[in-house]
C-alpha positions as CSV (number, residue, x, y, z in Angstrom):
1,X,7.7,69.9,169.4
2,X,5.7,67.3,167.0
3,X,3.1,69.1,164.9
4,X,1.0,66.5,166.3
5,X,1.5,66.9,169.4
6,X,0.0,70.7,170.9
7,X,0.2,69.7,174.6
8,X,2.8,70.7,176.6
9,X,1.7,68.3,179.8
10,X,4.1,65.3,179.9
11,X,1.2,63.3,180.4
12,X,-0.6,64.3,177.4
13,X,2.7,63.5,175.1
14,X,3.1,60.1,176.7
15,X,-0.8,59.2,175.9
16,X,0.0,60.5,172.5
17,X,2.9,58.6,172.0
18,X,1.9,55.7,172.9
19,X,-1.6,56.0,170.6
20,X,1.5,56.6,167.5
21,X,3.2,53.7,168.7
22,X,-0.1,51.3,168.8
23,X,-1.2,52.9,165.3
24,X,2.2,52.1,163.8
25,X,2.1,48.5,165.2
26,X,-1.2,48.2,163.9
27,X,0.0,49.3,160.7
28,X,2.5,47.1,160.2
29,X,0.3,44.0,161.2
30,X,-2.1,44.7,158.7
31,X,0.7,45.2,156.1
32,X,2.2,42.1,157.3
33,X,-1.0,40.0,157.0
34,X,-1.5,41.4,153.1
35,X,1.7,40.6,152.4
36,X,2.4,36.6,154.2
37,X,0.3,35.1,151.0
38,X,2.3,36.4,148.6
39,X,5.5,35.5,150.4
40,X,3.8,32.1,150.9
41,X,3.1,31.8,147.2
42,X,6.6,33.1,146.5
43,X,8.2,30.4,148.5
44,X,5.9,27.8,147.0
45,X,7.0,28.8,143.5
46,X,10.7,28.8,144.7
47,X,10.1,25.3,146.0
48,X,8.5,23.8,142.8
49,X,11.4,25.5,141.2
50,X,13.9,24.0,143.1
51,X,12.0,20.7,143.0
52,X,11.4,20.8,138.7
53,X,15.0,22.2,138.0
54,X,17.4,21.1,140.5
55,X,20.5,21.8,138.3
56,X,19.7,25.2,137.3
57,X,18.5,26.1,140.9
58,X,21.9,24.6,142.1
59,X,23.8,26.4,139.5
60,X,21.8,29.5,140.5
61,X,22.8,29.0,143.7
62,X,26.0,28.1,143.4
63,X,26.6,31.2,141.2
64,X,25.0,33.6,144.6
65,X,27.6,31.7,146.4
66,X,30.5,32.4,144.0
67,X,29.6,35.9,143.8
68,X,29.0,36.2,147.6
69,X,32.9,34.8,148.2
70,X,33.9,37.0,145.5
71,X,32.7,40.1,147.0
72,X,34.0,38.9,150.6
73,X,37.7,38.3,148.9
74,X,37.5,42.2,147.3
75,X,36.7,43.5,150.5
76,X,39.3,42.0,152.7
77,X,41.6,42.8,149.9
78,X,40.8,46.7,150.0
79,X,41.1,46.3,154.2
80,X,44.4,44.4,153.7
81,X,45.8,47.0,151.2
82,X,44.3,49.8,153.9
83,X,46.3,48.4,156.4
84,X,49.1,47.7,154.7
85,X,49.1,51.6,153.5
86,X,48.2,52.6,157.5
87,X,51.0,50.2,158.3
88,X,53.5,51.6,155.7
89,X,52.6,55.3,157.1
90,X,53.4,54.7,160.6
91,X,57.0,53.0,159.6
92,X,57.9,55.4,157.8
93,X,56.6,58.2,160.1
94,X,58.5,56.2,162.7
95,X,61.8,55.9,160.4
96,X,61.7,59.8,159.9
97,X,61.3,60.6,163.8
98,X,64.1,58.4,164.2
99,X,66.4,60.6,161.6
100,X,65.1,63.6,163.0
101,X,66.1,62.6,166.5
102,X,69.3,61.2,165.6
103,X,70.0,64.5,163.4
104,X,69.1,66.4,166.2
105,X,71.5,64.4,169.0
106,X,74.5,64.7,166.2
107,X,74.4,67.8,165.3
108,X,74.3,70.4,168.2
109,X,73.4,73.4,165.2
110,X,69.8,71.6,164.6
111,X,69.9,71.2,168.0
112,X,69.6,74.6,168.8
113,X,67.0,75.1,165.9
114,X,64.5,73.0,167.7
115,X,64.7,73.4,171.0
116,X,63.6,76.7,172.1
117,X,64.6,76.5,175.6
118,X,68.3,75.5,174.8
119,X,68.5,78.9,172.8
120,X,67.3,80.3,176.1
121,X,69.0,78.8,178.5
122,X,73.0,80.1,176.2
123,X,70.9,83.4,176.0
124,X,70.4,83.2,172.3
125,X,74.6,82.7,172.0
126,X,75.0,79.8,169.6
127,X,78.6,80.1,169.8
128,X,78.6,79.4,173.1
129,X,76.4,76.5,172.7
130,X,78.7,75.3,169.7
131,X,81.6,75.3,172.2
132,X,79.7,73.7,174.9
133,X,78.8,70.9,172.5
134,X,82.2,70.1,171.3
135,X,83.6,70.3,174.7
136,X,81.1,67.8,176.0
137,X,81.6,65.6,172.9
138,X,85.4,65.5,173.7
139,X,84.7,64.3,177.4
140,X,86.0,67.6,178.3
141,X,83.3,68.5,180.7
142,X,81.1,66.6,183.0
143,X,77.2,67.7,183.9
144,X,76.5,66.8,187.5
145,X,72.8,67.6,187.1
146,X,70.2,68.3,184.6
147,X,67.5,71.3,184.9
């Protein structure tokens, strides 16, 4: 609970709240009305700048605007080389699936290193497995179903 707030009645809080909310309003009017003349001034100053030197404020400007693009080009850059790295990651994460699976459907021994339920379903008997593989391979045998 607030420190400023003891009541526990819903009403009570929302009363409170809403006081906080008009003092902070208030607040910030008051600071807002101390602070418009000097923005005032500061624009007038800015203006009689602009208006006495025109080719130093536009090289001033000009030089805000350079540095602006500048720092727009650097960060499309780094998000350009991010994407390129992100990019780079997932081809090359796709290129290695791609040998694995391949190494897995041409060789039948890292086949039964990965899968788990072929070494159950040849009872943990590679052999078996081995010669099962190389028969199918040959077009020796013929699988009328899959489990």
């Amino acid at each position: 609970m607030h420190p400023a707030i003891h009541s526990r009645d819903p009403e009570d809080i929302k009363r409170q709240a809403q006081k906080f909310r008009e003092q902070a309003e208030e607040y910030s009017n008051e600071e807002n009305e101390k602070m418009e003349p000097i923005a005032k001034e500061e624009m007038h100053n800015i203006d009689d700048f602009k208006k006495k030197y025109p080719k130093i404020y536009a090289a001033i400007e000009e030089r805000a605007l350079a540095e602006d693009r500048a720092q727009r080009v650097a960060e499309d850059a780094r998000f350009q080389a991010e994407m390129k790295k992100t990019a780079d990651a997932r081809v090359m994460a796709a290129k290695a699936a791609s040998r694995a699976t391949t190494a897995t459907k041409a060789d039948p021994a890292s086949q039964w290193e990965a899968d788990a339920a072929l070494r159950a379903e040849f009872g943990d008997n590679k052999e078996r497995w081995l010669a099962f593989a190389k028969a199918e391979a040959a077009g020796s045998i013929r699988l009328f179903s899959k489990k």
